[in-house]
ZAKE-824992 format. One record per residue: residue number from 1; residue in three letters; chain; x, y, z of N, C-alpha, C in turn. Coordinates in steps of 0.05 Angstrom, whole numbers. Example, Ala and Ser with C-alpha at 12.3 -4.5 7.8 and 13.67 -1.06 7.14 Angstrom:
<atoms>
pos:1 code:Ala unit:A n.X:264 n.Y:-114 n.Z:156 ca.X:246 ca.Y:-90 ca.Z:156 c.X:264 c.Y:-66 c.Z:156 $
pos:2 code:Ser unit:A n.X:257 n.Y:-45 n.Z:142 ca.X:273 ca.Y:-21 ca.Z:143 c.X:258 c.Y:1 c.Z:157 $
</atoms>
This chain:
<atoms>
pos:1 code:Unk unit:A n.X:1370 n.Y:4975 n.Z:-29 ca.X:1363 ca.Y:4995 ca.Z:-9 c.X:1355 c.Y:4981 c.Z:17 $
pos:2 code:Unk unit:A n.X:1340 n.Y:4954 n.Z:18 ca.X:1329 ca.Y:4944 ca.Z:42 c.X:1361 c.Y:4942 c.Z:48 $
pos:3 code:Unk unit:A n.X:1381 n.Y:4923 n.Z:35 ca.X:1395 ca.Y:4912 ca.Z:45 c.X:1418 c.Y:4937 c.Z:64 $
pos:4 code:Unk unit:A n.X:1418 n.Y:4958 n.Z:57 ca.X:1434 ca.Y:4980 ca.Z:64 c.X:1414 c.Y:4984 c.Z:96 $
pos:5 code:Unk unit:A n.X:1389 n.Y:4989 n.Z:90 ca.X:1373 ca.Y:4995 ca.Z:114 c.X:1382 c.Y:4973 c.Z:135 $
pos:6 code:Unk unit:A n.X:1390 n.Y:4943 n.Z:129 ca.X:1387 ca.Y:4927 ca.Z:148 c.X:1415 c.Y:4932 c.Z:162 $
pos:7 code:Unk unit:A n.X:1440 n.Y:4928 n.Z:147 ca.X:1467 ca.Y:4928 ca.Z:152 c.X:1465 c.Y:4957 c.Z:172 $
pos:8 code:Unk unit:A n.X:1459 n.Y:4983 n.Z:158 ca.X:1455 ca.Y:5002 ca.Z:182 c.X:1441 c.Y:4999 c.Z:213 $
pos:9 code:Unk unit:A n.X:1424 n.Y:4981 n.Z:209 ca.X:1410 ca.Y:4969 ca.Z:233 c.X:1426 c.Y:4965 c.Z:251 $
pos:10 code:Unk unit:A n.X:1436 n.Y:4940 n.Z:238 ca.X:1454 ca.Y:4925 ca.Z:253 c.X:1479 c.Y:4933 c.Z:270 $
pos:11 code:Unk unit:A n.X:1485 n.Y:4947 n.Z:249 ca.X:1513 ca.Y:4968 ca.Z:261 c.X:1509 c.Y:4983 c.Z:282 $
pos:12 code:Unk unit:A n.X:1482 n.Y:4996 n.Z:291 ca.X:1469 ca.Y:5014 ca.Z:297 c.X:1461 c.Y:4996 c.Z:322 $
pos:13 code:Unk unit:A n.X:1450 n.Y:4978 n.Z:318 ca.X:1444 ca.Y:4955 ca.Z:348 c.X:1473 c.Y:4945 c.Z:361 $
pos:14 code:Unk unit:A n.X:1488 n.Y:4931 n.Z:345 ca.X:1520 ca.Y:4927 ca.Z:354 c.X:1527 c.Y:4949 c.Z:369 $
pos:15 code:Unk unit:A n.X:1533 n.Y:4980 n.Z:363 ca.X:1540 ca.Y:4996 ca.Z:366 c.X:1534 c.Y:4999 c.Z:399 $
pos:16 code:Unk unit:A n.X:1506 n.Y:5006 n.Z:401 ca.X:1483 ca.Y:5004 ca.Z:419 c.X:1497 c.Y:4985 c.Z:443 $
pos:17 code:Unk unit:A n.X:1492 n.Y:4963 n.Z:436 ca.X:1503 ca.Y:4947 ca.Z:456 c.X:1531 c.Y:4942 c.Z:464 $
pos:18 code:Unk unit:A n.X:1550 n.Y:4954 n.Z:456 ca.X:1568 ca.Y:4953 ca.Z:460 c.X:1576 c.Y:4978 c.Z:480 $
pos:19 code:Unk unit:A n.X:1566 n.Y:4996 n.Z:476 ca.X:1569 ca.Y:5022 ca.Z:490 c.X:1553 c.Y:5026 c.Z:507 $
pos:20 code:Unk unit:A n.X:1543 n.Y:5006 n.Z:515 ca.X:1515 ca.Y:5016 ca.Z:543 c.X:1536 c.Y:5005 c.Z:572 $
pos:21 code:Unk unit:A n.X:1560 n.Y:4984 n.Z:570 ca.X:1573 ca.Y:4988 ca.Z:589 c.X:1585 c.Y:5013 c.Z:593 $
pos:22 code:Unk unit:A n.X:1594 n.Y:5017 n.Z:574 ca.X:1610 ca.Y:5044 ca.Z:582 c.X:1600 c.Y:5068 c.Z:586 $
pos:23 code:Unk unit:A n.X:1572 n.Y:5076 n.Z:573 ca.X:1558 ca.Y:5098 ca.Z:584 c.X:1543 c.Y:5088 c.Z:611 $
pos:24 code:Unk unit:A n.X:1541 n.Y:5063 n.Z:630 ca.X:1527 ca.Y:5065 ca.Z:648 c.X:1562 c.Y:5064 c.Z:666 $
pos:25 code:Unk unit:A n.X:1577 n.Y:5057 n.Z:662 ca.X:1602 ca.Y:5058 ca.Z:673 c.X:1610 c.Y:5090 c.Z:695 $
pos:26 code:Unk unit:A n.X:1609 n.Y:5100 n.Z:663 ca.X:1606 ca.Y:5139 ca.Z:665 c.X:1597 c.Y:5149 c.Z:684 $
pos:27 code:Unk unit:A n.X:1566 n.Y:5144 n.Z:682 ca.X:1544 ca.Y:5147 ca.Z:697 c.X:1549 c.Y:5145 c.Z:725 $
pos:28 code:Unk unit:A n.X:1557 n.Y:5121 n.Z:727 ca.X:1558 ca.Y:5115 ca.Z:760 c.X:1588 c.Y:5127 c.Z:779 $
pos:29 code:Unk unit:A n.X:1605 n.Y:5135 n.Z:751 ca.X:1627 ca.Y:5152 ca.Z:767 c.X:1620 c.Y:5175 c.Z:771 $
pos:30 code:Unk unit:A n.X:1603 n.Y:5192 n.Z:749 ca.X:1598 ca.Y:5214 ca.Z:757 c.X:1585 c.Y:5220 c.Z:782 $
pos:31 code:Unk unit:A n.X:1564 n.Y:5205 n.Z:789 ca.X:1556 ca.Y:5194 ca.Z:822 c.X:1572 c.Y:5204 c.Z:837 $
pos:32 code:Unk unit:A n.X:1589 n.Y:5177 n.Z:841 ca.X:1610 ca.Y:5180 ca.Z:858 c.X:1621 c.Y:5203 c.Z:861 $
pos:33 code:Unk unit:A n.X:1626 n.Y:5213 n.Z:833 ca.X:1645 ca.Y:5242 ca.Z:837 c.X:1633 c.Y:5266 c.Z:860 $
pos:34 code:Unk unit:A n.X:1610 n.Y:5274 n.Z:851 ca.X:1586 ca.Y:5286 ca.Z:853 c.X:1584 c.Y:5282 c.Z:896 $
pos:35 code:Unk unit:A n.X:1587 n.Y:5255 n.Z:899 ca.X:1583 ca.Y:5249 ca.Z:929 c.X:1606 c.Y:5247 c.Z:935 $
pos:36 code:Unk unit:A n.X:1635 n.Y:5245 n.Z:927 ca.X:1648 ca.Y:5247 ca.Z:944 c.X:1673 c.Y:5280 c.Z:941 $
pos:37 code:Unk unit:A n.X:1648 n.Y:5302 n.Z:916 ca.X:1660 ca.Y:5324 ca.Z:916 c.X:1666 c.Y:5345 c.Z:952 $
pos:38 code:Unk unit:A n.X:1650 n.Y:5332 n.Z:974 ca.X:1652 ca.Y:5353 ca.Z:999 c.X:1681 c.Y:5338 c.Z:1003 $
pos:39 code:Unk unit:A n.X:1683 n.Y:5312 n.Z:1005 ca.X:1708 ca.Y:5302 ca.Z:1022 c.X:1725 c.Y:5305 c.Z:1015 $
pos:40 code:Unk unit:A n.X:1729 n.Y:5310 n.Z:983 ca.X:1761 ca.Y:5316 ca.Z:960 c.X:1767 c.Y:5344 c.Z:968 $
pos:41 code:Unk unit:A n.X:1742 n.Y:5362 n.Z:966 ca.X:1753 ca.Y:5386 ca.Z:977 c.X:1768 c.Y:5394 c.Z:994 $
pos:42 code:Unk unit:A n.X:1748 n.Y:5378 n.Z:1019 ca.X:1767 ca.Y:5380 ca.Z:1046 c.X:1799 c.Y:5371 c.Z:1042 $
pos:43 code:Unk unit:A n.X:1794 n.Y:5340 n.Z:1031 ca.X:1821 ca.Y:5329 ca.Z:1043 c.X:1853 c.Y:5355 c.Z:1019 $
pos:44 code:Unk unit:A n.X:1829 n.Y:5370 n.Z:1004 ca.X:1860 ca.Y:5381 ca.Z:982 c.X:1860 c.Y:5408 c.Z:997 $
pos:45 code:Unk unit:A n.X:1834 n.Y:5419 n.Z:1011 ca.X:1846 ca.Y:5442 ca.Z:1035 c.X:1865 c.Y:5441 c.Z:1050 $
pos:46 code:Unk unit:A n.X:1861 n.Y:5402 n.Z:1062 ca.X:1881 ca.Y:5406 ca.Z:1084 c.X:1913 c.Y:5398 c.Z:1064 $
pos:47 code:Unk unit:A n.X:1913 n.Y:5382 n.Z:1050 ca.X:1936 ca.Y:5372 ca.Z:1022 c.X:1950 c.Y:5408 c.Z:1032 $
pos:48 code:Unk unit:A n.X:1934 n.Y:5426 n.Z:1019 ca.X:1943 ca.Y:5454 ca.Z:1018 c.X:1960 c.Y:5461 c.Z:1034 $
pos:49 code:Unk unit:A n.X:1949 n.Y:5456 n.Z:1062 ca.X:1963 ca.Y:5465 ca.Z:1089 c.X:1982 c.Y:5447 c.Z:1092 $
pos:50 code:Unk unit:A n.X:1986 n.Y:5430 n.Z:1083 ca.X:2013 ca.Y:5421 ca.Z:1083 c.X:2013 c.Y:5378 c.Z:1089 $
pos:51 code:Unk unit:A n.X:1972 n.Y:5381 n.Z:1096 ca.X:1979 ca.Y:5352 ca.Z:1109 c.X:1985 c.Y:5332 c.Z:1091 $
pos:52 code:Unk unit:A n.X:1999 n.Y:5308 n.Z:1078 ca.X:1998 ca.Y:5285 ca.Z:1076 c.X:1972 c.Y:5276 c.Z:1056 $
pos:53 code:Unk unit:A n.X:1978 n.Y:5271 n.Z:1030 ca.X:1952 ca.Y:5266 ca.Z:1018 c.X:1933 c.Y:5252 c.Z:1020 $
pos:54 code:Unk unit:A n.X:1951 n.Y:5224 n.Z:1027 ca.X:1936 ca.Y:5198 ca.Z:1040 c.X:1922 c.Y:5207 c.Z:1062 $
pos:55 code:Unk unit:A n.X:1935 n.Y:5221 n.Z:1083 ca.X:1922 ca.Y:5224 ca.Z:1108 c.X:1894 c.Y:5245 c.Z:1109 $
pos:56 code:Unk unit:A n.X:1905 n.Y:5268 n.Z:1089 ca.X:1885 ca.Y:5285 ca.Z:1081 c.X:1853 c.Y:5274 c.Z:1079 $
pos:57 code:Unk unit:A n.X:1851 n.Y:5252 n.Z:1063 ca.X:1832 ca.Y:5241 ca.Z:1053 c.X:1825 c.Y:5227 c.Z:1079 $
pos:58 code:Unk unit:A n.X:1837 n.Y:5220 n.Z:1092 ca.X:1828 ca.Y:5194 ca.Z:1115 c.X:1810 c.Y:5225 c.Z:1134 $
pos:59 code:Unk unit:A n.X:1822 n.Y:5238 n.Z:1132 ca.X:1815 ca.Y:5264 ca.Z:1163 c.X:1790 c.Y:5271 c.Z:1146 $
pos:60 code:Unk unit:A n.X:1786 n.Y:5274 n.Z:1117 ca.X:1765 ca.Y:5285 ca.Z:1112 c.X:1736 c.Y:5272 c.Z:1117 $
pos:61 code:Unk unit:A n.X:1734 n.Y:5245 n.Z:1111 ca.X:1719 ca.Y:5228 ca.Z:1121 c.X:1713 c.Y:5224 c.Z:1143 $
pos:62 code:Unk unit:A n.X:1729 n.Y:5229 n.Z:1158 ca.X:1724 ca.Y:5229 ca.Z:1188 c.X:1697 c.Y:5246 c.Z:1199 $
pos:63 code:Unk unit:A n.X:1695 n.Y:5280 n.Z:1183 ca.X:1683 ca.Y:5290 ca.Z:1199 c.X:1646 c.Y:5279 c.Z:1192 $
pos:64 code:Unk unit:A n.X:1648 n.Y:5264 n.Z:1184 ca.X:1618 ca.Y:5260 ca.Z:1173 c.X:1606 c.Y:5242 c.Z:1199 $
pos:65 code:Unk unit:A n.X:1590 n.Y:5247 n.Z:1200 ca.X:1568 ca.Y:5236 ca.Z:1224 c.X:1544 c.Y:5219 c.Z:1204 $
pos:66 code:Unk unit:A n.X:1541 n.Y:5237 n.Z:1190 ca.X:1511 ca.Y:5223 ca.Z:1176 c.X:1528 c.Y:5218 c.Z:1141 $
pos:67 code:Unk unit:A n.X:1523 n.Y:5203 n.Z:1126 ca.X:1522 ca.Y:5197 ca.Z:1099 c.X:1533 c.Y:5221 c.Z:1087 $
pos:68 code:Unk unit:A n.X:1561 n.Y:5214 n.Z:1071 ca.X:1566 ca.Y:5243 ca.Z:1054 c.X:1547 c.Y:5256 c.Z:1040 $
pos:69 code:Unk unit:A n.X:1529 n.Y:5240 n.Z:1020 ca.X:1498 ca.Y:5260 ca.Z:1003 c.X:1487 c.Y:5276 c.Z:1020 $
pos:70 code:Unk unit:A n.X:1477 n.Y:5259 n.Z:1037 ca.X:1458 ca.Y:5278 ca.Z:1057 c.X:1479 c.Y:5301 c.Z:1075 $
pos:71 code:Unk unit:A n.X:1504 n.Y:5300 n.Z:1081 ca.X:1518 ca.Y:5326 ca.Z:1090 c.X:1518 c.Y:5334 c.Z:1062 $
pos:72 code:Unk unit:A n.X:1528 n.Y:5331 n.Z:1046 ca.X:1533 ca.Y:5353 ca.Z:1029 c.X:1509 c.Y:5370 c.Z:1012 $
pos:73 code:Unk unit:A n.X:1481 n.Y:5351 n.Z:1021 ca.X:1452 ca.Y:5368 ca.Z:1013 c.X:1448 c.Y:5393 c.Z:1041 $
pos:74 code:Unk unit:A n.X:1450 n.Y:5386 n.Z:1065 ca.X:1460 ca.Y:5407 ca.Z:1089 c.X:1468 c.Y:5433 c.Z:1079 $
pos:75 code:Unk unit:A n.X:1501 n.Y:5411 n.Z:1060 ca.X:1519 ca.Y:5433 ca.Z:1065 c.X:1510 c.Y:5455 c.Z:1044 $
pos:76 code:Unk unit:A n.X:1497 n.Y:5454 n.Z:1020 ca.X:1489 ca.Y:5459 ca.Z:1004 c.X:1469 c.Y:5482 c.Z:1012 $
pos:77 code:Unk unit:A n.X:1445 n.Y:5466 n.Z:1031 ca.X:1428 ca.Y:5488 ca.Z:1056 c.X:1433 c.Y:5514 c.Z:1059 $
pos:78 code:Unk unit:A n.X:1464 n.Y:5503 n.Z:1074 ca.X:1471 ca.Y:5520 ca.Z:1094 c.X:1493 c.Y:5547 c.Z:1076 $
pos:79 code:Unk unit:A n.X:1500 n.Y:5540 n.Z:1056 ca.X:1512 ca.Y:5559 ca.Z:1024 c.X:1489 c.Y:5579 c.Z:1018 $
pos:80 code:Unk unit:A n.X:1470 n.Y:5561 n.Z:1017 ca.X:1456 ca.Y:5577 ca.Z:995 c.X:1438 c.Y:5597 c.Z:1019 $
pos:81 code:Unk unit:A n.X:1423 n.Y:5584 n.Z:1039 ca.X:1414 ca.Y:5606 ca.Z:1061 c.X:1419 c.Y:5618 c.Z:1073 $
pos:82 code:Unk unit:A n.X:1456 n.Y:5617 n.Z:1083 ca.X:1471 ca.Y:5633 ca.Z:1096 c.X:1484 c.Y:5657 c.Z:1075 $
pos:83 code:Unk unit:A n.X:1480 n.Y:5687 n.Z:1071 ca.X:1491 ca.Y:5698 ca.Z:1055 c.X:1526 c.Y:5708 c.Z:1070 $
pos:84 code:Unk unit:A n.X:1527 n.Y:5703 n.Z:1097 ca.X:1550 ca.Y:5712 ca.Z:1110 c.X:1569 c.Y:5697 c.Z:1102 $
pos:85 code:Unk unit:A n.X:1564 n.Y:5670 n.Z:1087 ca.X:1586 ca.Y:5654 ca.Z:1089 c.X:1596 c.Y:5646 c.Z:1064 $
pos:86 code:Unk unit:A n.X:1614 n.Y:5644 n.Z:1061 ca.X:1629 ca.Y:5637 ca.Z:1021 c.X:1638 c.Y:5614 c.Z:1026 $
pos:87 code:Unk unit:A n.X:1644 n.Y:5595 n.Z:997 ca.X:1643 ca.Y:5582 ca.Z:1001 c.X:1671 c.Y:5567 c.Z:1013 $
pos:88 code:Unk unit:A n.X:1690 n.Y:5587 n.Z:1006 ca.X:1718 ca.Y:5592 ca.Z:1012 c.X:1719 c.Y:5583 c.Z:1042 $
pos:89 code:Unk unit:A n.X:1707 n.Y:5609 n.Z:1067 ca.X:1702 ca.Y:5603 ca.Z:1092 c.X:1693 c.Y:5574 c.Z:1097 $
pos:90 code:Unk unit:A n.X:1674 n.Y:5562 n.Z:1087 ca.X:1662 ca.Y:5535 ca.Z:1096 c.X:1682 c.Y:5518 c.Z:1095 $
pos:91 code:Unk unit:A n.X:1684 n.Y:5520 n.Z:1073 ca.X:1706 ca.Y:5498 ca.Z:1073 c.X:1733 c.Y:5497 c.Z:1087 $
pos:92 code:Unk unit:A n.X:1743 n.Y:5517 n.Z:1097 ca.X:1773 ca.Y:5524 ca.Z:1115 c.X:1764 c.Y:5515 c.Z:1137 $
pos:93 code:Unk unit:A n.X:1739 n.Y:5521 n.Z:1144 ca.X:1726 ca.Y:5519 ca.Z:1173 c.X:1716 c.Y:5486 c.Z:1173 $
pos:94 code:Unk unit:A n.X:1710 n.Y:5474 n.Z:1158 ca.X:1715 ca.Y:5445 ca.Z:1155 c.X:1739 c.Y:5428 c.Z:1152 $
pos:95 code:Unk unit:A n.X:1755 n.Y:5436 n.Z:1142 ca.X:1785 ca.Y:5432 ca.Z:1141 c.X:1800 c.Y:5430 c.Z:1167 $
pos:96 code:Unk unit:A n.X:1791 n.Y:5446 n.Z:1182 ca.X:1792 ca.Y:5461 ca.Z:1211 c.X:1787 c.Y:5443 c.Z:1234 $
pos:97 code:Unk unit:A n.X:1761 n.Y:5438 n.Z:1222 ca.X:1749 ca.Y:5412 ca.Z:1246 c.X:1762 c.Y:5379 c.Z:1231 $
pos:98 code:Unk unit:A n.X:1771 n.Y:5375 n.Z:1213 ca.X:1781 ca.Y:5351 ca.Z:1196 c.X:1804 c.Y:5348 c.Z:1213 $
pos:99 code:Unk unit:A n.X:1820 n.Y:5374 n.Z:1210 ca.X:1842 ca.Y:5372 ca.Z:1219 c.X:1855 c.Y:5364 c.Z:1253 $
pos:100 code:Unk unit:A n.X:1833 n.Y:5384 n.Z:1266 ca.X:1818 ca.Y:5367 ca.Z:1291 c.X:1805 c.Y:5342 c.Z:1308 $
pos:101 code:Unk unit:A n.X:1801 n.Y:5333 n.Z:1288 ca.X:1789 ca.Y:5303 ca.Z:1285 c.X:1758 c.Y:5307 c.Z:1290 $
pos:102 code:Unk unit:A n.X:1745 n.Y:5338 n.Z:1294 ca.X:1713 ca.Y:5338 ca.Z:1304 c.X:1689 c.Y:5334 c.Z:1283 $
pos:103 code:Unk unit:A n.X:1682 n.Y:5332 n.Z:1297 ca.X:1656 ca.Y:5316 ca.Z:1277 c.X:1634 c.Y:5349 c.Z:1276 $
pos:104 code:Unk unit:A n.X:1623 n.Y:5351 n.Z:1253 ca.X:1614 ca.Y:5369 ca.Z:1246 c.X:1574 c.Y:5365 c.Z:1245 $
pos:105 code:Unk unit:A n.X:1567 n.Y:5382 n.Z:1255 ca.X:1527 ca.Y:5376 ca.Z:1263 c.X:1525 c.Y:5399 c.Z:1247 $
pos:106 code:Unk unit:A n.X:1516 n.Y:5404 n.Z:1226 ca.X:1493 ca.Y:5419 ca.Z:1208 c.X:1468 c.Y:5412 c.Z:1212 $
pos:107 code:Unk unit:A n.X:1464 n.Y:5403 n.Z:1232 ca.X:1437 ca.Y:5408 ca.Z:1231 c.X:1428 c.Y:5399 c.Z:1262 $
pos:108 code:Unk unit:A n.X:1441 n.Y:5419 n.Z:1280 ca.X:1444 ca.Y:5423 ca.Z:1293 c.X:1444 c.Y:5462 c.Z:1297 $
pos:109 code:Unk unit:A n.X:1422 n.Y:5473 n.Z:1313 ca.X:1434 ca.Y:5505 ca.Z:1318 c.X:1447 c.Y:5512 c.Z:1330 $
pos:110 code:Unk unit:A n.X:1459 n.Y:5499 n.Z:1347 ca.X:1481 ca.Y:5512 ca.Z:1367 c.X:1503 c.Y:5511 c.Z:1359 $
pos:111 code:Unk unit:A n.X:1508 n.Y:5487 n.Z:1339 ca.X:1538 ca.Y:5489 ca.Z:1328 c.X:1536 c.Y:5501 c.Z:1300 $
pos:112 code:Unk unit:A n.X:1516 n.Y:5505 n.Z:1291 ca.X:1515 ca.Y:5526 ca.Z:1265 c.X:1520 c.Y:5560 c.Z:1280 $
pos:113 code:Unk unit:A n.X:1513 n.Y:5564 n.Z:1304 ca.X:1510 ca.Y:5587 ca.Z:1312 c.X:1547 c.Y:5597 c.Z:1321 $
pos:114 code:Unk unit:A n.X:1554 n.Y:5567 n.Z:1335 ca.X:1580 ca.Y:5574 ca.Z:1344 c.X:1601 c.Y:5574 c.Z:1312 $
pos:115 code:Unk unit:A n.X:1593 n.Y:5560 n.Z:1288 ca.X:1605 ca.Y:5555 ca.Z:1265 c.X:1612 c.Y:5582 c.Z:1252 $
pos:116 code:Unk unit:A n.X:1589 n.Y:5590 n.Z:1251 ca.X:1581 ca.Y:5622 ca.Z:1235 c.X:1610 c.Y:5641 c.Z:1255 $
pos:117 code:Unk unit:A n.X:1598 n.Y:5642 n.Z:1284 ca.X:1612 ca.Y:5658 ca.Z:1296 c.X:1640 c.Y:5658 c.Z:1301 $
pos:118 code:Unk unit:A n.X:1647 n.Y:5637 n.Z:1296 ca.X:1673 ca.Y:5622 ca.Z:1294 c.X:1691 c.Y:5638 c.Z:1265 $
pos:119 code:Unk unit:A n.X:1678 n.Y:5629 n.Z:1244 ca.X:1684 ca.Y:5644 ca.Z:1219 c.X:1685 c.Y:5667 c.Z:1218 $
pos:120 code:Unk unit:A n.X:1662 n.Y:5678 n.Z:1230 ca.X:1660 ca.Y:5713 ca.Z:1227 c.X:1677 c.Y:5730 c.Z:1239 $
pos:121 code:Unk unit:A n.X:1676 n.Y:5717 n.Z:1266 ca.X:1688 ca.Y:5735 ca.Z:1288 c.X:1678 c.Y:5758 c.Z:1309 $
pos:122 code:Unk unit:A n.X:1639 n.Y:5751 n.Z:1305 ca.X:1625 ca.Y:5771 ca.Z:1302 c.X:1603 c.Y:5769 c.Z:1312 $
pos:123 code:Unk unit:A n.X:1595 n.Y:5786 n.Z:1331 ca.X:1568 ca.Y:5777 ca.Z:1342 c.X:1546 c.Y:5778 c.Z:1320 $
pos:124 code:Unk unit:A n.X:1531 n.Y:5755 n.Z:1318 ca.X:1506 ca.Y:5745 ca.Z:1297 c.X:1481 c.Y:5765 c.Z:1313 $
pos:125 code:Unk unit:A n.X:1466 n.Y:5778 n.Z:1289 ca.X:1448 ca.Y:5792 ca.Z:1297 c.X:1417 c.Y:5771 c.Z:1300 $
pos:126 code:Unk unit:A n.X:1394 n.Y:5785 n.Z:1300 ca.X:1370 ca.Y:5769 ca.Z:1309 c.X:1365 c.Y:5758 c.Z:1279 $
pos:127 code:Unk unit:A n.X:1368 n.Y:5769 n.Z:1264 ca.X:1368 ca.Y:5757 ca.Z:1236 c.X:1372 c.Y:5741 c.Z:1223 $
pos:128 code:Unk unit:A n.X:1411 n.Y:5744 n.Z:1231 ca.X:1423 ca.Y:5714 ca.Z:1226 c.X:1417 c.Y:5689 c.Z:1245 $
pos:129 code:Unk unit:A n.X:1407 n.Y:5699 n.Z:1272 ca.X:1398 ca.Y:5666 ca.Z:1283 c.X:1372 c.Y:5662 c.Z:1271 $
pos:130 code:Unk unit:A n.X:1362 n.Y:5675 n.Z:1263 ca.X:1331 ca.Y:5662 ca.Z:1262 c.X:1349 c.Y:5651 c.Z:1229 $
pos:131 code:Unk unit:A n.X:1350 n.Y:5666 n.Z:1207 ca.X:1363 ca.Y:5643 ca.Z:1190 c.X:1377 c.Y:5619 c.Z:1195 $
pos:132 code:Unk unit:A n.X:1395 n.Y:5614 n.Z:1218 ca.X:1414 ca.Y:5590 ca.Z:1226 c.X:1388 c.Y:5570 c.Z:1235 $
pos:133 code:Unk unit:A n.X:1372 n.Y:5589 n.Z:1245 ca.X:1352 ca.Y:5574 ca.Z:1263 c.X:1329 c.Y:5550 c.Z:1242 $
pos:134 code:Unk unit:A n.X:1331 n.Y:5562 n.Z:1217 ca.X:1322 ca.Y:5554 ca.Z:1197 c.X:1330 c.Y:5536 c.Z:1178 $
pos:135 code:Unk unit:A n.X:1361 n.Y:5546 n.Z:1179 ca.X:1374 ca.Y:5518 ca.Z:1169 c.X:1379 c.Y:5502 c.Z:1186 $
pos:136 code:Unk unit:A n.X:1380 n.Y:5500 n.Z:1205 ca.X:1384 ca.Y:5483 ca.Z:1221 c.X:1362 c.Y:5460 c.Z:1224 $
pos:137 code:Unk unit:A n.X:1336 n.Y:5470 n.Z:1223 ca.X:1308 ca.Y:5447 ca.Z:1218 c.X:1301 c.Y:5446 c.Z:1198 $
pos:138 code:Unk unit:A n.X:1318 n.Y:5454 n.Z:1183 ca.X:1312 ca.Y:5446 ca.Z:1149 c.X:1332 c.Y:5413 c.Z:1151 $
pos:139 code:Unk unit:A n.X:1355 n.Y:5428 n.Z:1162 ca.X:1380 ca.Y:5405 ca.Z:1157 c.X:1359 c.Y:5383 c.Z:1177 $
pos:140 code:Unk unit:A n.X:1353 n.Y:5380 n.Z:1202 ca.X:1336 ca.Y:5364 ca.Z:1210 c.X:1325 c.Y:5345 c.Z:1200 $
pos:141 code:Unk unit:A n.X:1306 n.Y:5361 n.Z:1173 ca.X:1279 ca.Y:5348 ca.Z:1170 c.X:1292 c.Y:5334 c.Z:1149 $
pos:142 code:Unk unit:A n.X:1316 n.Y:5335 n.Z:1133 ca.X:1329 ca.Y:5320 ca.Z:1111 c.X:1339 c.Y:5290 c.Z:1123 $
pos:143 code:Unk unit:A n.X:1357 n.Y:5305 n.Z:1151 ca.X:1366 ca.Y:5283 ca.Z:1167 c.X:1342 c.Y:5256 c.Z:1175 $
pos:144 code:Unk unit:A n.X:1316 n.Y:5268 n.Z:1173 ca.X:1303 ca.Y:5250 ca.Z:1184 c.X:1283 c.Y:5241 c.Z:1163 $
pos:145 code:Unk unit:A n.X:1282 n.Y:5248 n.Z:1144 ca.X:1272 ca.Y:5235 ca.Z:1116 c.X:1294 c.Y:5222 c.Z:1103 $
pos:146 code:Unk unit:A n.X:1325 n.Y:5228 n.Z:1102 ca.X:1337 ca.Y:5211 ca.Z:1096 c.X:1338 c.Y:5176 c.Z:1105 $
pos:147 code:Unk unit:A n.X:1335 n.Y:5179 n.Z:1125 ca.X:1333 ca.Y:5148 ca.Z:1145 c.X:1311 c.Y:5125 c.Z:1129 $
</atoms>
């Protein structure tokens, strides 16, 4: 019986160590995945429209100003507190400016204000700015605890 308990051990520690590369392997792709899910989107919006896959990806990266995590915690912000906007819209309208070559400020109100209105087509009531107005120094205060 000891001897069964030990051999299980062992198998059980071998086992162990042999698989901690590959579960920390995992781990750190899923990361990656996770941070570079805003830019894959973009670059397969624009793939969509017809651009160049390679190039797709190069335009998507482009529009980042600050660290993809911290845009895509923004972008995340600006989803969940904006009810005008899907996620569909965001992303065409990022695709938009990729495709452009412009660099995109979430956390910024004037270009959240012109973003929204851009998408909508529609004059924003006192409501929606004071919400933009909100994400906008939310996105701020991330921008500046990120640093």
């Amino acid at each position: 019986m000891k001897k069964n308990q030990n051999i299980l051990s062992s198998v059980l520690l071998a086992s162990s160590l042999a698989l901690t590369p590959l579960i920390t392997t995992s781990l750190t792709a899923s990361t990656k995945f996770k941070a570079n899910s805003v830019s894959s989107s973009i670059a397969k919006h624009l793939h969509r429209r017809g651009i160049d896959e390679d190039a797709s990806k190069k335009m998507a990266t482009n529009i980042f100003i600050v660290e993809e995590e911290l845009f895509a915690l923004m972008l995340q912000n600006l989803k969940y507190s904006c009810d005008k906007l899907s996620r569909n819209d965001i992303m065409d309208f990022l695709s938009t400016q990729a495709l452009m070559n412009k660099e995109v400020h979430l956390d910024s109100y004037a270009y959240l204000v012109n973003m929204v209105y851009q998408i909508k087509k529609q004059v924003l009531n006192k409501n929606d700015l004071n919400t933009l107005n909100t994400i906008a120094t939310k996105n701020s205060l991330f921008a500046q605890s990120w640093s």
